[in-house]
N, C-alpha and C positions, 0 to 999 in steps of 0.2 A: 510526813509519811507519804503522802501523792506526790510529792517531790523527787523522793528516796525509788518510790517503784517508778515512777515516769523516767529515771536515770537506770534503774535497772532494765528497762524494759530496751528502752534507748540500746545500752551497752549490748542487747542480746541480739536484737537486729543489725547492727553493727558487726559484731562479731562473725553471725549467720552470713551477712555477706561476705566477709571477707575469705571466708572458709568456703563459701560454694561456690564462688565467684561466679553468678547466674549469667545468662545470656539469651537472646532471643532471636531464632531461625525464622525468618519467614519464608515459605513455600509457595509458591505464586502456584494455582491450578496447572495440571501439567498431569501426562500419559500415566505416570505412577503416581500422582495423588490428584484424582480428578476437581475433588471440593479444593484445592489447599488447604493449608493448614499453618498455625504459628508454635511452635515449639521452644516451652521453656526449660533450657535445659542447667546442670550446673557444670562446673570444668571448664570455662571457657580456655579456648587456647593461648598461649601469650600473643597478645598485638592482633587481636580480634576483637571486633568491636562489637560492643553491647548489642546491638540490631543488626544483624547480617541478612542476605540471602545469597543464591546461589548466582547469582549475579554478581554482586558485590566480592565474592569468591574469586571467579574468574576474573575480575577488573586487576584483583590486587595479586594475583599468582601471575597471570599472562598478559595484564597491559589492557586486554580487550574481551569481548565476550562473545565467543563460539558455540555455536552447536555441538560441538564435541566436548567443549566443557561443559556446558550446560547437560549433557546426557548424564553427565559423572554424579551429578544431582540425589540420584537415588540411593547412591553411595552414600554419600554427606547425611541427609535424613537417614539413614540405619546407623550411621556414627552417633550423629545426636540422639536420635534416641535410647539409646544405650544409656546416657547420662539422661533422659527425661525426667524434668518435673511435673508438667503438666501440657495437653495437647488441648493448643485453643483453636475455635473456627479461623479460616481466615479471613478477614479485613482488608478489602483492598483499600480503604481511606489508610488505614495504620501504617497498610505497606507504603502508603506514597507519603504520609506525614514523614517516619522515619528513616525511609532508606535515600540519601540521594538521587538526583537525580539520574539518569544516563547522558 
């Protein structure tokens, strides 16, 4: 029987991911979100990677990272949260564990 529900329980978190396919934003402090903030949201886009920021954005659209991409920022945070699951504090250890270097 704990066999039976530990496979059922398995199958559903399995399932749930594959259906929301989650993702996580980090928002490094910045003019429009002064505390930052990490956002989980679901819908990632294809060929987006589990741990993004608005950094890691601009690297992989234009090669490098501008100010002028980087403003675009506020936009992307009103996209994802749209699809938000949950808004966590931000983490600068999380953000540097996670995200590549520059």
């Amino acid at each position: 029987m704990v066999k039976a529900m530990f496979l059922f329980l398995l199958v559903l978190v399995l399932a749930s991911w594959f259906i929301l396919k989650p993702g996580t934003f980090f928002v490094p402090p910045t003019v429009y979100e002064p505390e930052g903030v990490i956002l989980i949201y679901y819908e990632k886009s294809a060929g987006m990677a589990f741990f993004s920021s608005p950094e890691t954005l601009c690297k992989a659209q234009y090669g490098e990272i501008t100010p002028a991409c980087l403003e675009t920022g506020e936009d992307t945070v009103e996209y994802f949260s749209q699809r938000l699951i949950t808004r966590l504090p931000y983490a600068d250890w999380a953000y540097q564990l996670f995200l590549p270097q520059k």
